[in-house]
C-alpha positions in Angstrom: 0.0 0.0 0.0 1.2 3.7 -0.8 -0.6 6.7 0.6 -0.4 10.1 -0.3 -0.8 13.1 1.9 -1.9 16.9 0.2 -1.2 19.4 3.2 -1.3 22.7 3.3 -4.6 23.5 1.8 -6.0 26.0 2.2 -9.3 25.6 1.3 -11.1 21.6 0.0 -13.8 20.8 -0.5 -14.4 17.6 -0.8 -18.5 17.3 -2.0 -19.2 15.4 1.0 -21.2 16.1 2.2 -23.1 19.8 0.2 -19.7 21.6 -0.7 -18.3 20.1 2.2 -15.6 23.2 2.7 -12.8 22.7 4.8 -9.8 25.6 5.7 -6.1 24.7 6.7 -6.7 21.0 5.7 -4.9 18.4 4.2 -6.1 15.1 2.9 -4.6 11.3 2.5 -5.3 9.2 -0.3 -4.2 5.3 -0.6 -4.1 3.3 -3.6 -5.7 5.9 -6.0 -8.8 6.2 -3.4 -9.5 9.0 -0.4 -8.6 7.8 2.9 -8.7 10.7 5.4 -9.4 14.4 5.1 -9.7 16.7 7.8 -7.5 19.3 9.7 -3.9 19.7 8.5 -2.6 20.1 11.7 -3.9 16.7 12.9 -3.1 14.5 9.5 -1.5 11.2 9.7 1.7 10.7 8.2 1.8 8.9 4.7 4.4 7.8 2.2 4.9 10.6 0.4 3.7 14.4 0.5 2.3 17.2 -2.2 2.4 20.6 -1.0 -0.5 22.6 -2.1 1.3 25.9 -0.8 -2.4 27.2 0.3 -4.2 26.8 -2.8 -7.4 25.2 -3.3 -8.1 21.5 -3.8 -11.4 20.4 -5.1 -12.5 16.7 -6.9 -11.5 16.3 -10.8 -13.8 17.3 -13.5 -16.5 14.9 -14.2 -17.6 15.9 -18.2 -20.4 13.7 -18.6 -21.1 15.3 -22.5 -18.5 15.4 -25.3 -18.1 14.6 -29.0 -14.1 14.1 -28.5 -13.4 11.8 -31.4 -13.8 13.1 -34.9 -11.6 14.6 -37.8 -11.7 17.8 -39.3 -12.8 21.3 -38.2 -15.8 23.4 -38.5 -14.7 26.8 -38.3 -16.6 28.3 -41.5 -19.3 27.4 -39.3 -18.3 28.8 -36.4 -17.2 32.0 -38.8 -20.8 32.4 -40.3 -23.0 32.1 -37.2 -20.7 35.0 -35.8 -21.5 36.7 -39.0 -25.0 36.4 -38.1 -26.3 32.6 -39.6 -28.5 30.8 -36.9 -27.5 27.9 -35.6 -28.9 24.4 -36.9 -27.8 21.1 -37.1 -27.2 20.5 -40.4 -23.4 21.3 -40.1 -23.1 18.0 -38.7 -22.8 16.5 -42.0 -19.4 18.3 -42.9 -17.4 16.3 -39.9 -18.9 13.0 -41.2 -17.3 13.3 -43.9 -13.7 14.2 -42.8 -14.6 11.6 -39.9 -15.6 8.8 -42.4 -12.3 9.6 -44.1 -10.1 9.8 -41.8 -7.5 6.5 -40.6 -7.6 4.6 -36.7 -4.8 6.5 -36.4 -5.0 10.3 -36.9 -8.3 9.6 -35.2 -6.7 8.5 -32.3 -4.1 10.9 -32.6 -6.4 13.3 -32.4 -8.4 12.1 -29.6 -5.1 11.6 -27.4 -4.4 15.2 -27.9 -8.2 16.3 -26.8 -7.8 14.3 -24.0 -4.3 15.7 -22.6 -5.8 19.1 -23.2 -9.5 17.9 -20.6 -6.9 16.6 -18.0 -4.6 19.8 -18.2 -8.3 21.7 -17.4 -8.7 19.1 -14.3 -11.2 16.6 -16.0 -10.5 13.4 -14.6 -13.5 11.4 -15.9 -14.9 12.1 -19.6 -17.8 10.6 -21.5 -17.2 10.3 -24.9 -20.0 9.8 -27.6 -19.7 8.5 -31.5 -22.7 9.9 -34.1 -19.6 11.5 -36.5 -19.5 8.0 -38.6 -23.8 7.5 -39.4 -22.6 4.4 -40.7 -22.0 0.6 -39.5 -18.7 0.5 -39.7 -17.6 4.3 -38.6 -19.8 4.3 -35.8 -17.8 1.1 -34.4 -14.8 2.1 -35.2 -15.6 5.7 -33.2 -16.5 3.5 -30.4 -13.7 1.1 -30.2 -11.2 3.6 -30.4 -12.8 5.5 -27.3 -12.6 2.8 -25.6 -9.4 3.2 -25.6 -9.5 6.3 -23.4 -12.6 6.0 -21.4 -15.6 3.2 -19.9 -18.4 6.2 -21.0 -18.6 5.6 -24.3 -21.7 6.3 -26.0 -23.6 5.2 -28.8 -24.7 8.3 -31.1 -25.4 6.8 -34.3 -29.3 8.6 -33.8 -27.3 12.1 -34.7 -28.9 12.9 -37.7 -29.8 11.6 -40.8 -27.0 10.9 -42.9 -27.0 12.1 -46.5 -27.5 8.9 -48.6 -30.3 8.2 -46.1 -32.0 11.7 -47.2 -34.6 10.4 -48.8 -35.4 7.0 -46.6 -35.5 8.4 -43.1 -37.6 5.2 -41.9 -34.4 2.9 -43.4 -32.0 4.8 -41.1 -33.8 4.6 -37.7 -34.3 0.9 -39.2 -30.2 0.7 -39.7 -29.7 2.5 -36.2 -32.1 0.3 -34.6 -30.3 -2.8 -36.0 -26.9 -3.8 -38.0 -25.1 -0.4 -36.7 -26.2 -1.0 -33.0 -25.3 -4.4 -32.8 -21.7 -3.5 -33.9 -21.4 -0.7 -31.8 -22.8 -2.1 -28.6 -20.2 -4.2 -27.8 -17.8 -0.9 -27.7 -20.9 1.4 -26.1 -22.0 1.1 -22.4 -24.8 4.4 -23.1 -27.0 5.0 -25.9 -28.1 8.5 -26.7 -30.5 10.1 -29.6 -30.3 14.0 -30.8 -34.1 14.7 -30.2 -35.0 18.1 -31.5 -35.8 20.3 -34.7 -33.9 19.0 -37.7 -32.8 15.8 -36.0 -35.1 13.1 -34.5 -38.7 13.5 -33.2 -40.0 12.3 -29.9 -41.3 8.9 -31.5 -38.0 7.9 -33.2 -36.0 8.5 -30.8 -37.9 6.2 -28.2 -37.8 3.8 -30.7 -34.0 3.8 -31.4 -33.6 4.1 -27.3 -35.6 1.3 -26.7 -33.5 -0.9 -29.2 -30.6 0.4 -27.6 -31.7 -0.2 -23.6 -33.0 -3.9 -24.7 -29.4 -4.4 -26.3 -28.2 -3.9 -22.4 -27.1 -0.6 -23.2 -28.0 2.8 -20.5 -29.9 5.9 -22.3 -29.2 9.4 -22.3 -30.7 12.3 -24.6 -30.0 15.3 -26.4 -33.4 17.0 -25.6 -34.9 20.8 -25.7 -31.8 22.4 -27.1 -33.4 24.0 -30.5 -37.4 24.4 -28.9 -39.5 22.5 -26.8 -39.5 19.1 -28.6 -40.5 16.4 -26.2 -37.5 15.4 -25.4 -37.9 16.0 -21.6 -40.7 13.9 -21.0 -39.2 11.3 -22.9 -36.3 11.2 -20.8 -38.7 10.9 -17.4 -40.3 8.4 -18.9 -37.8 6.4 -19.9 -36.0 7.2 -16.8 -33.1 8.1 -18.3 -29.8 8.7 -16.4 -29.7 12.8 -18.1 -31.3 14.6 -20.4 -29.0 17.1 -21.6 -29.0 20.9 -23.1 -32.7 21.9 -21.7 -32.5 25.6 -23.1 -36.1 25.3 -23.4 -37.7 23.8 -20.2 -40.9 24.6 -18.9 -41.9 25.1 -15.2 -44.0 22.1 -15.4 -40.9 20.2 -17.0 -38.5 20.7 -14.5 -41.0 19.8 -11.9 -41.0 16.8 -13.9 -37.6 16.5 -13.7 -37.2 17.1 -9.9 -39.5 14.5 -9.4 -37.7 11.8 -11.2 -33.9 12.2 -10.2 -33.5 12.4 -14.0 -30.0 14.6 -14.5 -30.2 18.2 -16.0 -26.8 18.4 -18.1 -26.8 22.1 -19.1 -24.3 23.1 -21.6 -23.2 26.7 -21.5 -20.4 26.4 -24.4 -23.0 25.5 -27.0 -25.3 28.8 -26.0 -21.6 30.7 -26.0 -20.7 29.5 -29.1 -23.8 29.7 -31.0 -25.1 32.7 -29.4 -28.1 31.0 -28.6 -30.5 32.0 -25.5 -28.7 30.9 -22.5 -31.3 28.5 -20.0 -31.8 30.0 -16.8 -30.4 27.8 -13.9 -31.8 29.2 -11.4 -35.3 28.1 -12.3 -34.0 24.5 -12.4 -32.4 24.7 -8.6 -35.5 26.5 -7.6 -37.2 23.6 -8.5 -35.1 21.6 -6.8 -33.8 19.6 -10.3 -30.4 17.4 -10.5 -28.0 19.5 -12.5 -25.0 19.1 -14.1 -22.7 21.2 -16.6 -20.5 19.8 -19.3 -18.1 21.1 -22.0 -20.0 19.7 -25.0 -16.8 19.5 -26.5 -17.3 19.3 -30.5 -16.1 21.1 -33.4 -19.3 22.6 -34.7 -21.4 23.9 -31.5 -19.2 24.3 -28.6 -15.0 23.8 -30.0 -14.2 23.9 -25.8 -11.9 21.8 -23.9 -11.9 24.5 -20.5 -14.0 23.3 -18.0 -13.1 26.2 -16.1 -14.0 28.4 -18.1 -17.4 26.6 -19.1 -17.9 27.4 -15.2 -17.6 30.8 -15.6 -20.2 31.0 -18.3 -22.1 29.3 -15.9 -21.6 31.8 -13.4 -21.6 35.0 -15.6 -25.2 33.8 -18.1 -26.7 31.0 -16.4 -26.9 32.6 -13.1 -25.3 29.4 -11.3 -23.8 30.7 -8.0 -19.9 29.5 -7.9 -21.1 26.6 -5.4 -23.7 25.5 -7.8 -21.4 25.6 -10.7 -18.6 23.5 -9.2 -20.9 20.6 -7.9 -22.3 20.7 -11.2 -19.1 19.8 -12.7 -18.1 18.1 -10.6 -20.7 15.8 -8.3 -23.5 16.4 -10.6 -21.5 15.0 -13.9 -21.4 11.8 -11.6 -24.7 11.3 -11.1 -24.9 12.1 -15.2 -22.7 9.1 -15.6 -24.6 7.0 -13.0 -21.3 7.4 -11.0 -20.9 7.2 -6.8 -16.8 6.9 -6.9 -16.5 9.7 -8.3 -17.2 14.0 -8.1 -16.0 14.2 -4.8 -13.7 13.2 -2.1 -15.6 11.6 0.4 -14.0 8.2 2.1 -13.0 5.5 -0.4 -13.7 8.1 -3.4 -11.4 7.4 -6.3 -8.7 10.2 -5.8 -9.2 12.9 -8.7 -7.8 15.9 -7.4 -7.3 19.0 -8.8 -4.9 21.7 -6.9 -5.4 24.8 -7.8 -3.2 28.0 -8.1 -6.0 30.0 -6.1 -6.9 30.6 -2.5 -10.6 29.5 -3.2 -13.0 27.7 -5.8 -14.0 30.6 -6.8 -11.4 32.2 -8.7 -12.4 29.9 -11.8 -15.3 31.8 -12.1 -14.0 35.2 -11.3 -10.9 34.3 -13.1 -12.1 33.6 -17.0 -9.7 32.1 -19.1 -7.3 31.9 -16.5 -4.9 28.9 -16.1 -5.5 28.2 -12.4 -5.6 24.2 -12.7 -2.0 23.8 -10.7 -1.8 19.9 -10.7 -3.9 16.8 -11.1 -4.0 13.5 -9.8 -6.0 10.8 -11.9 -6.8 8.0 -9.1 -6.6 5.0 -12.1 -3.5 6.5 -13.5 
C-alpha cells in the first residue's frame, strides 16, 4: 500500500457532504482512493507528500457530455454564425465526412491530444460519444477507439440523418435500430439520440432508445436544445440517467424532472458559441432539479476543452452561484454518468484531485480564461 498526503490547503472541498468546505486541511489518499481528510494540523503521516502551498483543492472534472473523437474542423461554421447565420444542425454533416475519411490513427491521434488538453483543465472522468460515422462501420470504429481512453462511451449513431439516407428516413432509424447497433454495442455502455428540430422526433427516438436499452445498453438524450421538442418527457419516462441541453424547459418540466432524479446536463459552451439563448439555472435549482454542466466539446457547437472556463459561463449567463457551478461539474456529472466513486472526495472516493493555483474555488469563475488548474492527480492512473 502507498498513501499520499496533500497538506497545506488552504481551502477543500471535498462534495461530502453539500460543498463540504474545509480551511487549513490536508487530505490522504491510498491506492488511488481518499482515505482521510480533515484538519492539517492533525493528519497522519503517509508515504509521500504534495504541498499545495495554500491553494485550493477540489474533486477532478466529471464531463459527462463530449463529441471528442472526430476529424476535421468546423470553423466556416463557427465563422458564419458570428457573421449572423443561426444555428442548426445540419453542419453535422461536414465532420462526417472528414470523420468517415479519416484513418484509426490520426483519429486516435487526435483524440489523445483532446484528452491531454480535458486533464490539463482538471477533468479526470470524460464521457465520450460517436454519431460522426452514421454508418455501421464508422460508428464502431468511433466506439472502439474510445474505448481506448474512457468506460463512457456512448452510442450516437441517432445524430442525424446521414445524407445517402435523405430520402429514406424510416431505413435509417431501421439501420440505427439494427446492424449499426449491434456492432457498436459491444464498444458502447450508453445510448443517446439527438431529439429536437432537424434531428429526430420524440417517437423515433424512443424507438431507437428502446432498441438500444434492450441491447443492455443505458440511455441518455439530447433534448430541448433547438425548442420545446419532447425530449424532456421522454427522458422521465424512460428514466433516463440525463437529459442534456434543456434551453427550453418549462416550469411544469423541471417539476418533472425534480421528481424523477433524471439529470439536467446544461451546456453553457454550445449557448456561448452559437449565441443561442442561455437557459436560466436558477429556475432548475429552484425547482429543486439534479444538474449538471458539461463542456459539449465538438467542433461545430461548442470547440471547448476548458471546463473552467465553461464554469464561468455558468456563473456569468446561467446565473449558477460559484457553489452550484462547481458541484455541477463536478458531483453532478457523476450522477450524469450514473457514478458514486467519483465527483467528490468523500471516504473510499477514487482520488481525482485537482490543486489549484488559487486561495478559493472561486477564482475559476471570477478568473475567466485563467490557467488556475496547478496539478492533477488521476486515481486510475
Amino acid at each position: 500500500m502507498s498513501s499520499t498526503l496533500i497538506t497545506n490547503i488552504g481551502q477543500l472541498v471535498t462534495n461530502d457532504p453539500d460543498l463540504g468546505t474545509l480551511t487549513n486541511a490536508a487530505l490522504i489518499y491510498t491506492d488511488g482512493k481518499i482515505s482521510w481528510a480533515g484538519a492539517k494540523s492533525s493528519a497522519p503521516s503517509a508515504d509521500e507528500r504534495i504541498d499545495a502551498d495554500g491553494g485550493s483543492v477540489i474533486p477532478g472534472f466529471v464531463d459527462s457530455h463530449t463529441h471528442a473523437i472526430f476529424a476535421g474542423d468546423r470553423l466556416n461554421d463557427f465563422l458564419a454564425r458570428m457573421n449572423g447565420t443561426k444555428y442548426a444542425s445540419g453542419g453535422i454533416k461536414t465532420t462526417v465526412e472528414a470523420t468517415r475519411a479519416a484513418s484509426d490513427e490520426s483519429l486516435r491521434n487526435h483524440l489523445e491530444n483532446v484528452v491531454t488538453e480535458f486533464i490539463e483543465h482538471g477533468i479526470t472522468t470524460f464521457e465520450i460519444k460517436s454519431g460522426y460515422g452514421l454508418d455501421v462501420e464508422t460508428e464502431s470504429r468511433l466506439l472502439r477507439l474510445a474505448k481506448e481512453f474512457t468506460e463512457e462511451t456512448t452510442f450516437l449513431g441517432a445524430h442525424v440523418i446521414p445524407s445517402e439516407f435523405a430520402n429514406d428516413r424510416r431505413g435509417y432509424i431501421d439501420l440505427v435500430k439494427g446492424s449499426m447497433l449491434e456492432a457498436a454495442a459491444p464498444f458502447a455502455k450508453w445510448i443517446d439520440v439527438f431529439c429536437d428540430n432537424g434531428a429526430f422526433t420524440r417517437d423515433e427516438a424512443k424507438e431507437i432508445l428502446t432498441a438500444g436499452v434492450a441491447k443492455g445498453l443505458r440511455g441518455r438524450l439530447h433534448g430541448n436544445q433547438l425548442g420545446d421538442t419532447g425530449g424532456i418527457e421522454l427522458a422521465v419516462e424512460m428514466k433516463l440517467a440525463s437529459v442534456d441541453h434543456c434551453t427550453y424547459a418549462t416550469d411544469s418540466q423541471l417539476d418533472l424532472l425534480a421528481a424523477s432524479g433524471t439529470v439536467a446536463t446544461l451546456l453553457p459552451g454550445a449557448e456561448f458559441s452559437t449565441r443561442s439563448p442561455y437557459p436560466d439555472a436558477s429556475r432548475f435549482f429552484e425547482k429543486g432539479v439534479k444538474v449538471a454542466i458539461a463542456t459539449d466539446f465538438n467542433p461545430g457547437s461548442s470547440y471547448i476543452a476548458s471546463m473552467p472556463f465553461v464554469i464561468s459561463i455558468a456563473v456569468r449567463d446561467m446565473y449558477f452561484t460559484p457553489e452550484q457551478a462547481l458541484r455541477a461539474a463536478t458531483l453532478g456529472g457523476a450522477q450524469a454518468l450514473g457514478r458514486s466513486d467519483i465527483g467528490h472526495l468523500g471516504i473510499g472516493a477514487r482520488a481525482d484531485i485537482v490543486l489549484l493555483e488559487a486561495p478559493s474555488f472561486e477564482y475559476l469563475a471570477y478568473r475567466p480564461g485563467s490557467q488556475l488548474v496547478k496539478q492533477v492527480l488521476v486515481g486510475n492512473l
